[in-house]
C-alpha positions as CSV (number, residue, x, y, z in Angstrom):
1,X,41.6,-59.3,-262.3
2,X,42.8,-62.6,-262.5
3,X,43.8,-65.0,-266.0
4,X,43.4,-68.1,-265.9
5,X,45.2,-70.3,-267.9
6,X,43.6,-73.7,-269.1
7,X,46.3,-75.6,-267.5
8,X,44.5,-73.9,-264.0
9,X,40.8,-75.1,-264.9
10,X,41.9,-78.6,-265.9
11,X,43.3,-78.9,-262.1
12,X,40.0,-77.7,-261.0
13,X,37.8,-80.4,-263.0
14,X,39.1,-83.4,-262.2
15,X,38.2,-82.9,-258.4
16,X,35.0,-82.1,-258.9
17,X,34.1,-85.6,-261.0
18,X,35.3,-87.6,-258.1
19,X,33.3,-85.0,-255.9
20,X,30.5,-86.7,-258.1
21,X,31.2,-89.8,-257.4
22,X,31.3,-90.1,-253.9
23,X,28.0,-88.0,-253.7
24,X,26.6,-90.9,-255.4
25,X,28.1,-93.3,-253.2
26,X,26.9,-91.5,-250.2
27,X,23.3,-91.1,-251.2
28,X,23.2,-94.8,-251.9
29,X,24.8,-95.3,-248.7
30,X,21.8,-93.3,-246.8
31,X,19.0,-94.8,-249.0
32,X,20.1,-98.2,-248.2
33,X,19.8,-97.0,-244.3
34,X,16.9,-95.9,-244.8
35,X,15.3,-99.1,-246.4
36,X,16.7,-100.7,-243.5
37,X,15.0,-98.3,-241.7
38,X,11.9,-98.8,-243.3
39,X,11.5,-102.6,-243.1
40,X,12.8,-102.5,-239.4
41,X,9.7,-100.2,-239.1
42,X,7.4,-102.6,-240.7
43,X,8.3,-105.7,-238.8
44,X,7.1,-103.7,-235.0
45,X,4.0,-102.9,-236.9
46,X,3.2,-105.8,-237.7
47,X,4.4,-107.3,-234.2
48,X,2.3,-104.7,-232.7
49,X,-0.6,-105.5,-234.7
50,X,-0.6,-108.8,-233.8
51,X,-0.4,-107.9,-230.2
52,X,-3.2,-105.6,-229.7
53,X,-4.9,-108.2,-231.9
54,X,-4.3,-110.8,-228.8
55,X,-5.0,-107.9,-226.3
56,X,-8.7,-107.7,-227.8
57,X,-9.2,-111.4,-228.3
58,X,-8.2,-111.5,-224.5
59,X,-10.4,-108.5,-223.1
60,X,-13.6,-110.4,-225.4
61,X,-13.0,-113.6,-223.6
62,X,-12.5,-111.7,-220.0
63,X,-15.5,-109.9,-220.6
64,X,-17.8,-112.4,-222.6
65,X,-17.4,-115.1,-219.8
66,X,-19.2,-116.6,-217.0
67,X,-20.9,-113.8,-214.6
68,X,-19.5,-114.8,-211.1
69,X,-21.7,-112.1,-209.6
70,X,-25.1,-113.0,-211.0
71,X,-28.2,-113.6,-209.0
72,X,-29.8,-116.7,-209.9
73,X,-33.5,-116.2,-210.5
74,X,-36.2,-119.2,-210.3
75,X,-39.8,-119.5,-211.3
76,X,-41.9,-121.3,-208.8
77,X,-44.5,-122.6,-211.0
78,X,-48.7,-122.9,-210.0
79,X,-50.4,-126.2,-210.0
């Protein structure tokens, strides 16, 4: 088995605080990525929204208009 002196663990502290810090960095990194992520996300669902909004408004008016095909019915009325 192994001793240790204290001069040993000192060598093997100091890495591990910097360790710490660039764990830190790195998760900021990737939650500012995915923020980005996130409000590039929200911006084509909106877009898309507003596209299948103009989609339906579209189909209504294609659908709601004049009948081209209609048979024109008139009353002949008695004297």
């Amino acid at each position: 088995m192994k001793i240790r002196s204290k001069k040993s663990e000192c060598a093997f502290a100091t890495p591990k605080r910097s360790e710490g810090g660039m764990a830190t960095v790195i998760f900021i990194a990737l939650l500012a990525i995915m923020m980005i992520l996130v409000t590039a996300e929200t911006r084509a669902l909106i877009r898309l929204h507003q596209e299948v909004k103009l989609l339906e408004r579209q189909q209504l008016k294609r659908l709601n208009g004049p009948q081209t095909n209609t048979v024109a019915i008139t009353t002949i009325q008695a004297k």
